[in-house]
C-alpha positions in Angstrom: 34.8 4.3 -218.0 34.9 8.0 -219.8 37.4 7.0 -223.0 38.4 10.6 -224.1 37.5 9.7 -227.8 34.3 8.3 -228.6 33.9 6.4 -231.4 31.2 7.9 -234.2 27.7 7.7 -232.8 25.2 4.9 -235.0 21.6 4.4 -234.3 21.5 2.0 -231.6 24.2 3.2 -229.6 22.5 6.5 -229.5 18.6 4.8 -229.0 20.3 3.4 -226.2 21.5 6.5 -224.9 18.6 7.8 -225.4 17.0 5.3 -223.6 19.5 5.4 -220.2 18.8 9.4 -220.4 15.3 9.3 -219.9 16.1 6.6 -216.7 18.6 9.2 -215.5 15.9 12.0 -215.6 13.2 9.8 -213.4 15.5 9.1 -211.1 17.5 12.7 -211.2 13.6 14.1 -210.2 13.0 11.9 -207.7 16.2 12.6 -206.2 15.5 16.4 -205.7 11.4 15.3 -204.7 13.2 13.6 -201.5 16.2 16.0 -200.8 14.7 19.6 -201.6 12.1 21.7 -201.4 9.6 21.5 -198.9 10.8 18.5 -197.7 14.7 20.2 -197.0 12.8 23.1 -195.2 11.3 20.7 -193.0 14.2 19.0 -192.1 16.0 21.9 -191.3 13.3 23.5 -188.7 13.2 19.9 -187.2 16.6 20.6 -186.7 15.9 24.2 -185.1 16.6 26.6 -187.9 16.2 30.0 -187.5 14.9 32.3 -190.2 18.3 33.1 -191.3 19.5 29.2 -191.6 15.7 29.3 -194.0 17.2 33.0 -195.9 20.4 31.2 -196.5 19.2 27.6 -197.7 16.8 29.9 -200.3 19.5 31.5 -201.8 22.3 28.6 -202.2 20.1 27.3 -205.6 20.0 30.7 -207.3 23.9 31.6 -206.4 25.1 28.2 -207.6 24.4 29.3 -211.0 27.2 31.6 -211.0 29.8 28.5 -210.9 28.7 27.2 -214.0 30.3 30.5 -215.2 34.0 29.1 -214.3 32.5 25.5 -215.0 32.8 26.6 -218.3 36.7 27.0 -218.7 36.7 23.7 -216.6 34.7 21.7 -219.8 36.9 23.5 -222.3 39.8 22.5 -221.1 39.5 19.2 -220.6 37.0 18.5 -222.9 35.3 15.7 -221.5 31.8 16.9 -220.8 30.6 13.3 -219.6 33.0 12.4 -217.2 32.6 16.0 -215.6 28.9 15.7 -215.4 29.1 11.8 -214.0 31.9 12.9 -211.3 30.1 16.0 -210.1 27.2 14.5 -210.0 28.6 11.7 -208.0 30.2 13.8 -205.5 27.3 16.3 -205.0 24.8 13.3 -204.6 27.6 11.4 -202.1 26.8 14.3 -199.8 23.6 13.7 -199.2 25.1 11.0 -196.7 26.4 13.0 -193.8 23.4 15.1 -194.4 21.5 12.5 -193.4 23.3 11.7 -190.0 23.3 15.7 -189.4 20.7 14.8 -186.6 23.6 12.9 -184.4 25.4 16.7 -184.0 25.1 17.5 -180.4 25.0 20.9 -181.2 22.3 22.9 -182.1 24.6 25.7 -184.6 27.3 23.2 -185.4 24.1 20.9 -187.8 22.6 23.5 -189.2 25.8 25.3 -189.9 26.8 21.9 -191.9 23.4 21.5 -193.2 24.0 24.9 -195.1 27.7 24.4 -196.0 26.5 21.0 -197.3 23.7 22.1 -199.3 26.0 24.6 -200.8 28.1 22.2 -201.9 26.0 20.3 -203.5 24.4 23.0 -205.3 27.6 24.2 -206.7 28.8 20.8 -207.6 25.3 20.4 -209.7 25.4 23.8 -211.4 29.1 22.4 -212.5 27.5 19.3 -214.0 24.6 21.0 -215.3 27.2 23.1 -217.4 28.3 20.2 -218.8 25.3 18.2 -219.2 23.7 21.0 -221.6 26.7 21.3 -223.9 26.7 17.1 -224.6 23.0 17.1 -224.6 22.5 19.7 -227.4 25.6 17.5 -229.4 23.8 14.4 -228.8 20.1 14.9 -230.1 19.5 15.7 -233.3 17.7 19.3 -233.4 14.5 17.5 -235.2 14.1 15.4 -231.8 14.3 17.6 -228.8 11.2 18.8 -228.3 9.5 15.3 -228.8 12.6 13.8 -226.7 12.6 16.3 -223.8 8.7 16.5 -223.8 8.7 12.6 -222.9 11.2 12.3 -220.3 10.0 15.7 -219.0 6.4 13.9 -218.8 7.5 11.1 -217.1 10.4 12.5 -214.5 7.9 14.9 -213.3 5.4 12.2 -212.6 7.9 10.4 -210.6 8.5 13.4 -209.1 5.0 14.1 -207.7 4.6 10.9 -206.7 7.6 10.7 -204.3 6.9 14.4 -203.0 3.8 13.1 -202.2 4.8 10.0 -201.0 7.7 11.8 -198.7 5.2 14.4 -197.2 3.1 10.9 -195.7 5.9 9.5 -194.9 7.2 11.9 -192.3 3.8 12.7 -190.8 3.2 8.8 -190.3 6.7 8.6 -188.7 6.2 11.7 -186.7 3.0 9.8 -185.3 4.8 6.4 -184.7 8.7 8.1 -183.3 7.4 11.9 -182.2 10.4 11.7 -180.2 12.6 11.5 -183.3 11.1 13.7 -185.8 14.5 14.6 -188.1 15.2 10.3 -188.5 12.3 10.5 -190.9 14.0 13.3 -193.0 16.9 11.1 -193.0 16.1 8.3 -194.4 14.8 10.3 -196.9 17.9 11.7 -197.6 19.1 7.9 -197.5 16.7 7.0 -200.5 17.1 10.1 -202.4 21.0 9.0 -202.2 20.3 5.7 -203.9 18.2 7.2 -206.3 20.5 9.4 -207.2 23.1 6.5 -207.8 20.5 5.4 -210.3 20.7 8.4 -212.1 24.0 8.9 -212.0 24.4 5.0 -212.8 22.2 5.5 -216.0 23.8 8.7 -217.0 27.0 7.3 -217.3 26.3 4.7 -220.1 24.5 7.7 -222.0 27.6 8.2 -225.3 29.2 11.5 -225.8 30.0 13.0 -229.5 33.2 14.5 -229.8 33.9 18.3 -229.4 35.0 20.3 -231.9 38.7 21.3 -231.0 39.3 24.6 -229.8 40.8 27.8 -232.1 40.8 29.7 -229.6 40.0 31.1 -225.9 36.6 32.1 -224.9 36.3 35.7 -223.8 33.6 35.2 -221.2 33.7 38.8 -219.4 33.3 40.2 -223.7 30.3 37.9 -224.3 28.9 38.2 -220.9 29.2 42.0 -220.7 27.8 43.1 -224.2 24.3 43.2 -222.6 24.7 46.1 -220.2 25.7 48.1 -223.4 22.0 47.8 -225.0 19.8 50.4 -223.5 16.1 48.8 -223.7 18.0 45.4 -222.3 19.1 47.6 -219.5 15.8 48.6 -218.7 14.8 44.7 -219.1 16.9 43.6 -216.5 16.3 46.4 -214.1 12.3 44.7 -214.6 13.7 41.2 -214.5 15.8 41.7 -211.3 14.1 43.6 -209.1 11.3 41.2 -210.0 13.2 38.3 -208.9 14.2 40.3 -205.8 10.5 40.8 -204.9 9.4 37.5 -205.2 12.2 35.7 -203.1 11.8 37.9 -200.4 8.9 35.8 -199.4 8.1 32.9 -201.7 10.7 30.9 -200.1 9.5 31.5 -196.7 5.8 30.3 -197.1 6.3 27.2 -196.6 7.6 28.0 -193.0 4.6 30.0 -192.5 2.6 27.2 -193.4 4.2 24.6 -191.0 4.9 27.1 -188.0 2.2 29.9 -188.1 -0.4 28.2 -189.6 0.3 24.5 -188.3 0.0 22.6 -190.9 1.4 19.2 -191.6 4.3 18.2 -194.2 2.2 16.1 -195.9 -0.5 19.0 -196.6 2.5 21.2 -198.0 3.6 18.6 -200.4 0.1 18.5 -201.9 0.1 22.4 -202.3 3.4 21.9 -203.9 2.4 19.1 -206.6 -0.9 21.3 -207.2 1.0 24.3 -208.2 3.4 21.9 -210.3 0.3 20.7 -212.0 -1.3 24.2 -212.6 2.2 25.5 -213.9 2.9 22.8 -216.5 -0.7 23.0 -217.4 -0.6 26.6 -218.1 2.8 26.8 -219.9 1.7 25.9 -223.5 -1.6 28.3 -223.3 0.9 31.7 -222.3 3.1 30.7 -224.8 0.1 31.1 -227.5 -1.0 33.8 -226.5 2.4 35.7 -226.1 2.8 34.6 -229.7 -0.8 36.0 -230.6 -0.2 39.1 -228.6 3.2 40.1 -227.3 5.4 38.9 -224.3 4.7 42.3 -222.4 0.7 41.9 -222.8 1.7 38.4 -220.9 3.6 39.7 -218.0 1.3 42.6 -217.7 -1.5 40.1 -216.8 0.6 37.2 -215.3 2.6 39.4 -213.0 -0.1 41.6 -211.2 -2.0 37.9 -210.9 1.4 36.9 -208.5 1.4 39.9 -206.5 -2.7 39.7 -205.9 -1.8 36.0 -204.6 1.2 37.2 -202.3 -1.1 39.9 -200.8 -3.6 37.0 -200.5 -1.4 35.5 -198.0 -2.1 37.6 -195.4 -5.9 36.9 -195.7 -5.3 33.1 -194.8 -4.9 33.6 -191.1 -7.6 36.9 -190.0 -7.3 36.9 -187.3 -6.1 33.2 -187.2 -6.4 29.9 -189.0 -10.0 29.7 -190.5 -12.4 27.5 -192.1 -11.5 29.6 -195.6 -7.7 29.2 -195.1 -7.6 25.5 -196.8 -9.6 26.4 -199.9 -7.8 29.7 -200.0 -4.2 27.7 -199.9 -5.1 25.7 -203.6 -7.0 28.7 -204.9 -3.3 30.6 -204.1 -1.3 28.1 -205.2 -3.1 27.3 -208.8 -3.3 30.7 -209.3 0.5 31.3 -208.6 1.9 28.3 -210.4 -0.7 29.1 -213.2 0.4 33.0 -212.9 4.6 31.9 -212.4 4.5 29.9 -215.9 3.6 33.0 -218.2 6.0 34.5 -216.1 8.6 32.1 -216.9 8.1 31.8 -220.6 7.6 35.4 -221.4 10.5 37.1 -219.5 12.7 34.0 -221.8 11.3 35.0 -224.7 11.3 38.6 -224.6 15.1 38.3 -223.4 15.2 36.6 -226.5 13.7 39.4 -228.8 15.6 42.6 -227.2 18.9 40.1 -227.7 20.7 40.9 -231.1 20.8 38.5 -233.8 23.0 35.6 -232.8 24.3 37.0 -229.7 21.0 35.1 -227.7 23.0 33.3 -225.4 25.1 35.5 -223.8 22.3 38.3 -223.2 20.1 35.3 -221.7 23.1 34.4 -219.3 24.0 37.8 -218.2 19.9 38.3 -217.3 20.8 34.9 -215.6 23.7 36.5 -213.5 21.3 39.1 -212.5 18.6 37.6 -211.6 20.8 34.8 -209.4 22.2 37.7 -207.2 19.0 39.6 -206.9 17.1 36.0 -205.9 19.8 34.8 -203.5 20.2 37.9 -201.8 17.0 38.6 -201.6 16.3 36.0 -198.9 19.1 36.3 -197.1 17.8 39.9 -196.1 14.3 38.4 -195.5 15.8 36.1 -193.1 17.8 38.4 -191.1 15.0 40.4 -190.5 12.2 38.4 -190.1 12.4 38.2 -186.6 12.5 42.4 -186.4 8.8 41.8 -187.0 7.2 39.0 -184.9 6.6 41.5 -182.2 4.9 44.0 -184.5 1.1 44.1 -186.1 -0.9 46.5 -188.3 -4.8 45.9 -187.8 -7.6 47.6 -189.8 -10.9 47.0 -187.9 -14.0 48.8 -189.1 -16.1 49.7 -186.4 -19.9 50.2 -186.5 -22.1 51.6 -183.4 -26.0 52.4 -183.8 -27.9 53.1 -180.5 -28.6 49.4 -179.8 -25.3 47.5 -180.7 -21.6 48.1 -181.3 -20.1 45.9 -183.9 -16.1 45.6 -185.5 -15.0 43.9 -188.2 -11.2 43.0 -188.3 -10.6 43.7 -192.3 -7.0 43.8 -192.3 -4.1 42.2 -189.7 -0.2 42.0 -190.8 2.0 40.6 -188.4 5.7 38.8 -188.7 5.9 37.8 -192.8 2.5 39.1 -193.4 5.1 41.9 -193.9 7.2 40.5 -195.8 4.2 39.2 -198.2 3.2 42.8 -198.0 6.6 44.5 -199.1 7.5 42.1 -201.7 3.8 43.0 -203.4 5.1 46.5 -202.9 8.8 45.6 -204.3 6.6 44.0 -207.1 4.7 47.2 -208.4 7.7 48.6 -208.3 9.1 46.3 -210.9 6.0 46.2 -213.0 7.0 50.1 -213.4 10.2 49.1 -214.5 8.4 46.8 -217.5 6.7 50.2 -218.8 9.8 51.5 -219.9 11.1 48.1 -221.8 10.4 48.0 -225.6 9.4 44.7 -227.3 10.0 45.0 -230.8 10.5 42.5 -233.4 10.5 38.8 -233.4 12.5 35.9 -231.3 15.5 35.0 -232.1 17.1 31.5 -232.1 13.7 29.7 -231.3 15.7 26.6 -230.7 17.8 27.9 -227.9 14.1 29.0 -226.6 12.9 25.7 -226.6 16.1 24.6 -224.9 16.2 26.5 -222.0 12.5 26.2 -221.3 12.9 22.1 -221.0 16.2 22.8 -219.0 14.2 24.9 -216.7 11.6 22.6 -216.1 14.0 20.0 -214.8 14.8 22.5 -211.9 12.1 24.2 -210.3 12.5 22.9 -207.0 13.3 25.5 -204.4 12.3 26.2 -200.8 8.8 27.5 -201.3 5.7 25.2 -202.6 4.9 27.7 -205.6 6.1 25.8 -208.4 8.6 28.1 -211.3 10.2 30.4 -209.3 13.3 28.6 -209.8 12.9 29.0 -213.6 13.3 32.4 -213.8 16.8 32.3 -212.8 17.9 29.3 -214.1 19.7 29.3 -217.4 22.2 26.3 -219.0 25.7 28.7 -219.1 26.9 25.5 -221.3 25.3 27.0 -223.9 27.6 30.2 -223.6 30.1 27.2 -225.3 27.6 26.9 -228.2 27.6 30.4 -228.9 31.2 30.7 -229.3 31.5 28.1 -231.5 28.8 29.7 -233.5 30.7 32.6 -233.4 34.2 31.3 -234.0 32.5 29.8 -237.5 31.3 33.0 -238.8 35.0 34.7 -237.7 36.6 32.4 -239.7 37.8 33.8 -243.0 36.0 32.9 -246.0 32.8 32.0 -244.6 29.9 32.9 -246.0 
């Protein structure tokens, strides 16, 4: 099935790989729309998950990006990036099977202590195939067709995507209305059909022709590359912005969705339609930040985009005062257009100013070190939210304004925080903090490697799915590590004695 020498690509064998790739990414979308997301977080508090079993789930996507760092010795060695890709794609999605019958576990801790260990697994399994799946991608298409190429199937996996989110959120509040007595069999057959779709895509991906890679002079130095970054001063002072950013953010993004369903009671179905309308608002937005960080500068960007996220977290305590109210719903969608809107300048500045500070053809490995970073501040970051979330539930700060005149008294409740209003309140806090931390970074001079820019913005994309509905957040920790195998080629030619 995976010959280790391809013959040489011609037009129609690579149309039609061309072709089976953009099946692979509609199904590879709808896929993570049915097993992910707001959808996972559902399944796991019909399952009784605590706030840690939420923490942990959060972080497994951003830590799974640190395997594609070994991943990468894996595709060197062997060489074989398809068959890598296809057989950890296969085994990641194959789990989605007992994850499906979790809800037969008799006990409580055993399932959800599977559910995580499972999930984990197949995180790790798909940061190894997304290692590989970069490097064959960026041999396969010509330079002069990504953008058109990945802008198409982007298009059309994302409305797929949307679609089933949607259509899962119905789903489980019409079978919670028809079986209330078994509420998790409706995440599981879910999981069931998010399992043949990824068969599909895996199916698809498999008749998609790799080119040859060039043979290997010699060994990749991954702690040299990876490491040159915490030399630079101003990059320094980048990441220290970029991960105590992330850090911030995950401390609560990825538990509003709980707060939705359990403090605020609202249905999975009316989550899933926040979710696809912060999607919308942050593919929308994308192309507009990206002119006007060229017109202006990446800074002026995140100095608008960044305070705009932190007003919105702080507006999350304003949807419940003193309880659910008639503003709440209109207050959700202004919160989440605003975010998803406010998360893609986010995402494309912070890329391309990692870009700029980055010396001339040493990109990539500065972009994956700020990757390393930022996974370890994002995945720890909920972890701690989650063990102490339930410090709070007891506590409450109120501000009440009270007026008295000789004929009536009067207060006005202006201000209640209570359980993860605190936790939207100290990531806001955690978030000025790193805006201070942006003052000191210098943008100077002009992106390098646009290319690789454009590349790991449509790599991105495919993968912001996480636990919370605010579409992006994902993004800003994601980075293809493959590309770390690109660079040393790159950097092997220019070693080579006698090149110009």
């Amino acid at each position: 099935m995976f010959p280790v020498r391809e013959p040489p690509l011609d037009e129609r064998s690579l149309e039609a790989g061309l072709d089976a790739l953009v099946r692979d990414g509609i199904y590879a979308q709808v896929t993570g729309a049915l097993t992910s997301g707001v959808l996972l977080v559902g399944f796991a508090l019909e399952m009784g998950a605590d706030n840690v079993h939420i923490g942990l789930l959060a972080a497994v996507p951003f830590l799974a990006q640190l395997v594609q760092i070994p991943a990468i010795l894996l595709v060197e060695r062997y060489r074989v990036r398809r068959a890598v890709a296809v057989i950890a794609l296969t085994a990641s999605r194959l789990l989605l099977l007992p994850m499906a019958f979790l809800p037969l576990v008799a006990s409580r801790d055993a399932g959800l202590g599977l559910l995580v260990a499972l999930v984990a697994l197949n995180a790790a399994l798909g940061a190894v195939a997304a290692c590989a799946w970069n490097s064959w991608m960026h041999d396969l298409i010509p330079e002069g067709r990504l953008g058109a190429f990945f802008g198409r199937r982007l298009s059309l996996a994302t409305g797929f995507s949307m679609i089933a989110g949607l259509g899962g959120g119905f789903f489980v509040d019409f079978w919670n209305g028809w079986q209330p007595d078994q509420r998790s069999w409706a995440y599981s057959i879910l999981l069931l059909l998010g399992l043949a779709a990824g068969g599909a895509s895996t199916w698809y991906l498999a008749q998609v022709p790799e080119p040859r890679m060039a043979p290997p002079e010699r060994a990749i130095n991954l702690r040299r590359m990876v490491a040159e970054a915490f030399h630079d001063r101003n990059f320094q002072r980048l990441l220290a912005f970029l991960g105590s950013w992330n850090f911030a953010v995950n401390l609560a993004a990825p538990f509003f969705a709980v707060y939705l369903v359990d403090q605020l009671g609202f249905e999975i179905s009316f989550v899933t339609v926040l979710m696809v309308t912060s999607q919308l608002a942050n593919t929308l937005f994308l192309r507009p930040w990206g002119r006007m960080a060229d017109r202006f500068s990446n800074k002026a960007v995140l100095s608008v985009c960044a305070p705009l996220f932190l007003l919105c977290v702080l507006a999350w305590t304003y949807t419940a005062v003193p309880q659910r109210h008639g503003l709440t719903v209109p207050l959700l969608f202004l919160i989440h257009i605003a975010m998803g809107t406010a998360s893609a300048g986010i995402t494309l500045a912070s890329g391309n100013i990692c870009l700029k500070l980055a010396p001339q053809g040493r990109a990539t490995a500065f972009l994956a070190t700020s990757s390393m970073v930022n996974s370890l501040a994002a995945g720890i970051a909920p972890i701690i939210g989650g063990i102490f979330a339930d410090d709070f539930v007891a506590r409450e700060l109120a501000l009440v304004i009270r007026w008295a005149s000789s004929s009536e008294t009067g207060e006005f409740l202006t201000l209640r925080f209570r359980h993860w209003d605190f936790f939207f309140a100290f990531a806001a806090l955690l978030g000025i903090y790193a805006l201070h931390r942006l003052t000191l970074v210098r943008e100077e001079g002009q992106p390098h490697e646009k290319i690789l820019l454009q590349e790991l913005m449509m790599d991105a994309r495919r993968t912001m799915r996480n636990l919370s509905p605010v579409a992006g957040l994902r993004v800003l920790t994601t980075f293809p590590f493959g590309h770390l195998l690109l660079a040393a080629r790159r950097k092997r030619m220019r070693d080579r004695p006698g090149q110009p």
